[in-house]
N, C-alpha and C positions, 0 to 999 in steps of 0.2 A: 304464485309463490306460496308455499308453505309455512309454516313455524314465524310468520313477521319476520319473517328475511328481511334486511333492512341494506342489502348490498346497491348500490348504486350505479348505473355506469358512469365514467369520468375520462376528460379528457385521455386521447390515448399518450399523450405525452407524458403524464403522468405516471405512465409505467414502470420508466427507468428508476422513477425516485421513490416510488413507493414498493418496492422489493428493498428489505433491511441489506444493508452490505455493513462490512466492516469499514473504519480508515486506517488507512497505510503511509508510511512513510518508504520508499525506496530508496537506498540509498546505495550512488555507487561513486569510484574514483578511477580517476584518469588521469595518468602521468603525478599520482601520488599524492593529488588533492582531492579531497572527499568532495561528495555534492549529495541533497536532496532531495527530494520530489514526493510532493501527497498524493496517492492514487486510492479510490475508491473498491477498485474490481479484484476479488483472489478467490480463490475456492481451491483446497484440494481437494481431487480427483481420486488418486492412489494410494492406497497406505506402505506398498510394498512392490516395485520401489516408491520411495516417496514420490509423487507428483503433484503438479498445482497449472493450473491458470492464473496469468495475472494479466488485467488490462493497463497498458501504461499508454500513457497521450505521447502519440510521435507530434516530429517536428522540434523537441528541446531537447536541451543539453543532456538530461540525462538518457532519454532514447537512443539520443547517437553513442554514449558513453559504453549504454548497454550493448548498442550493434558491435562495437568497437573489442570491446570486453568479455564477452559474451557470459558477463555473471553481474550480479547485485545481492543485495538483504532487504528481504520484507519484512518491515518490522509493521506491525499491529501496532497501535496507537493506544494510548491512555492519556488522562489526564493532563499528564504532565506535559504534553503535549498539543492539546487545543489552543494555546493561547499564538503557536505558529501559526493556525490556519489562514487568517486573514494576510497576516505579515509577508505571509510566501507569495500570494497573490503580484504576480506581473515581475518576481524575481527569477532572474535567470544566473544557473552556474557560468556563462559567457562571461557574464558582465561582473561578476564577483569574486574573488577569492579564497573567502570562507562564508558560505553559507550557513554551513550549523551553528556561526558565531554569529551572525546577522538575526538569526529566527529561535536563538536559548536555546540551541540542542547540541548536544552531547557525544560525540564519537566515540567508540570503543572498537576494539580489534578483534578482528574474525579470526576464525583459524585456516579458513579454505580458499579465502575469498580476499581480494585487495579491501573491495568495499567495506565501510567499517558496519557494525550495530550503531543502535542510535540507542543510545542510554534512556533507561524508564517504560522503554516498550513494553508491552504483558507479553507478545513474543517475538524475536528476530529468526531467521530462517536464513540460510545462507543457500545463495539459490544457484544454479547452471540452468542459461537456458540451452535449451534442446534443437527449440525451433520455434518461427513465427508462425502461428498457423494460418493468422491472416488479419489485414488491415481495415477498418472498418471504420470513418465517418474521424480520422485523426486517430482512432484508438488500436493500437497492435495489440494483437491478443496472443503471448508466448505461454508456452510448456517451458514450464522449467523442473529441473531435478532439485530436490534439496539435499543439502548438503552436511547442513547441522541444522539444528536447532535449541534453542536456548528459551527459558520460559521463565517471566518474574513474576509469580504469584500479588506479589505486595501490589500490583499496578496493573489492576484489571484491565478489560480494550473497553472501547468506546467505538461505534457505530453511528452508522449514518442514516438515517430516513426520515422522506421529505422535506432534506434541506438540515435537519435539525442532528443536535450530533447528543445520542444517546449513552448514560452509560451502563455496561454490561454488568450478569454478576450476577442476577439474584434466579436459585434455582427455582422453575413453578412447576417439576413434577418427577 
């Protein structure tokens, strides 16, 4: 190795978590009750049309909601926001009624989409999926279209890696 390289090899498991991601909140409703769900995976793809990837964990309530629906809002995550992480853990929209009232968060109304925005996100995306492209290890990975987008400066995102939730914001070039 050249220059005191000082890269490591490292469990490969390690992979997943050490690639920066954003956190998300998905948020969708069915039969006119809102529900939530924290998902890690998104990237647009497209500027024109808008496209994105997003990976959501099949098997709960709001996967089926999505199959069902065939639309949600990614909202990007801030601050306002972290003190749900833990809380969400092992809650299911089945078993609940008002989840954004269980986990301090905040509904707002889309204009394209049943699913509401979640108040404080840095951004909501109002999304159409297209299609599943494929299932992977509990994880569906859909193509969705956006719809709108909405963007609140005041309430930077926060990020995830290695476990740890980062926050965004500062430029370095």
């Amino acid at each position: 190795m050249q220059g005191g390289c000082v890269l490591q090899e490292a469990p490969l498991t390690r992979a997943f978590r050490a690639t920066p991601t954003g956190l998300y909140l998905i948020s969708t409703s069915r039969d006119g009750v809102p529900n939530v769900q924290f998902a890690f995976r998104a990237l647009g793809i497209v500027e024109d049309p808008p496209l994105l990837i997003v990976g959501q964990q099949t098997g709960n309530y709001s996967y089926e909601t999505v199959q069902q629906t065939g639309e949600f809002v990614l909202n990007t995550c801030s601050d306002a926001h972290v003190h749900a992480i833990a809380r969400s853990r092992g809650m299911s929209g089945r078993e609940m009624d008002d989840k954004f009232a269980q986990l301090g968060l905040t509904p707002l109304p889309a204009k394209h989409v049943r699913a509401p925005l979640v108040k404080d996100s840095y951004c909501s995306v109002e999304c159409r999926v297209l299609r599943e492209l494929d299932k992977v290890e509990g994880v569906a990975v859909l193509l969705v279209q956006a719809l709108a987008c909405y963007v609140d400066e005041d309430h930077p995102p926060v990020a995830r890696l290695t476990g740890k939730t980062l926050r965004l914001g500062e430029i370095v070039g």
